[in-house]
Phi, psi and omega in degrees: 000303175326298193324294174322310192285323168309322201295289205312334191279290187316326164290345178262022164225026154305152184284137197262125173266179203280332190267351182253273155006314157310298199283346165277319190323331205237139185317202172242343177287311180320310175277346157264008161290281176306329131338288180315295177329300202288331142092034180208208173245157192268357150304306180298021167262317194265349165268340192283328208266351180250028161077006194262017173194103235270338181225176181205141143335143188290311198291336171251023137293277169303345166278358189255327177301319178250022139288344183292307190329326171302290189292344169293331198258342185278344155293353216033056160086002179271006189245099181320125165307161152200126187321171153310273147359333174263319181302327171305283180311329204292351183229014175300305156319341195237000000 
């Protein structure tokens, strides 16, 4: 049990990237929406935005980039757009 409660502390004060912001943004059909768009699983969305996977294809990057855009104009802006650049960049630092 100690562990489990060490796993759970280290993950919320873990570095929060732009793709892990997006993804608390959005419901879960919403994030298997853009899984779907992207043309991956919203699990590779959550190792990529949780750094557990240190790099991403240039092609699944922009595919992950304009599928959020979509779901950003279809929320009407509650859900944050994120760049190509960030997604390329966002694990470099940790």
């Amino acid at each position: 049990k100690r562990f489990a409660f060490a796993t759970l502390r280290a993950m919320s004060t873990e570095h929060v990237t732009p793709l892990l912001e997006v993804l608390r943004a959005c419901s879960v059909p919403e994030q298997q929406e853009i899984a779907r768009l992207a043309g991956t699983t919203r699990n590779y969305l959550y190792q990529v935005a949780t750094c557990h996977r240190k790099s991403v294809r240039a092609s699944t990057a922009i595919a992950i980039s304009d599928a959020v855009t979509k779901l950003h104009v279809r929320s009407l802006g509650r859900i944050p757009k994120i760049s190509v650049e960030e997604i390329a960049t966002m694990c470099a630092c940790v």
